[in-house]
N, C-alpha and C positions, 0 to 999 in steps of 0.2 A: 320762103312760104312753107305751110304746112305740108307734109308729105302722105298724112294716114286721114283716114275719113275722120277718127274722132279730132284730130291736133286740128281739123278745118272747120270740126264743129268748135271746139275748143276756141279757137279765132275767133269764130264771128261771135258767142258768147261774150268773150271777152269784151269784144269792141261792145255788143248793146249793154254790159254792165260800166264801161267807162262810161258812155254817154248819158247814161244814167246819174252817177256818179259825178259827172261834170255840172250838170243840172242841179242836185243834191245843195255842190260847194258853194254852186252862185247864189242860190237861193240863204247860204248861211251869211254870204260876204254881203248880200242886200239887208239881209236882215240885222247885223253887227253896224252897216256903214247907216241905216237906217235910226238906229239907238244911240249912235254917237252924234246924228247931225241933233237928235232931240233934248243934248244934254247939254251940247253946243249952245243952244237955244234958250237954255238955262231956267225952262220951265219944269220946276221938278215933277208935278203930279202927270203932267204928260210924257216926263222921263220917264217913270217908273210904270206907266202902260204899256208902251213901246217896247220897258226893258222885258215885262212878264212875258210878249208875245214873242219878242227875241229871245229869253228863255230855254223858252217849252223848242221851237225850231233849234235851237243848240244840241235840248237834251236829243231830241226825234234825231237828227244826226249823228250826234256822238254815237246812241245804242246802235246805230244801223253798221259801225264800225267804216264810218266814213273819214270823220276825224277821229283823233285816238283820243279815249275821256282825260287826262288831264290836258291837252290843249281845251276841250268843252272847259272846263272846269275854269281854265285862265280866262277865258272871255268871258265868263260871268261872275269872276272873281274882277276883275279889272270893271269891268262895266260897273258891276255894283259898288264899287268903292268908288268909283266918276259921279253915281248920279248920289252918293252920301257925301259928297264932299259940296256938292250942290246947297245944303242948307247953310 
């Protein structure tokens, strides 16, 4: 455990920035698992609404340095080569 006032502020920081951050990842793995079930589904102009709004949610995490940008980068490289193969 922390020994000095700040390493105990530094703790508990830490922890409300995980918890944070855990919220962030799930919110990107909904919104990833959300674009694939829709492509699944093989309707493409509903794919590619799905995909815009999984997106913009990829890029808003990546900037926030939650994931690092070229993992963003591969999930919407991959995504968009899924819902193009769809035609």
């Amino acid at each position: 455990m922390a020994n000095t006032k700040s390493a105990r502020k530094a703790a508990k920081q830490s922890l409300h920035r995980r918890a944070h951050n855990v919220g962030q990842r799930s919110e990107l793995r909904t919104a990833i698992k959300n674009a694939r079930k829709a492509i699944e589904a093989g309707d493409k102009t509903a794919a590619q609404k799905v995909f815009q709004d999984t997106m913009s949610v990829i890029d808003r995490i990546a900037d926030k340095d939650i994931i690092h940008k070229n993992k963003a980068a591969r999930h919407k490289s991959q995504l968009s080569g899924q819902i193009k193969a769809l035609a």
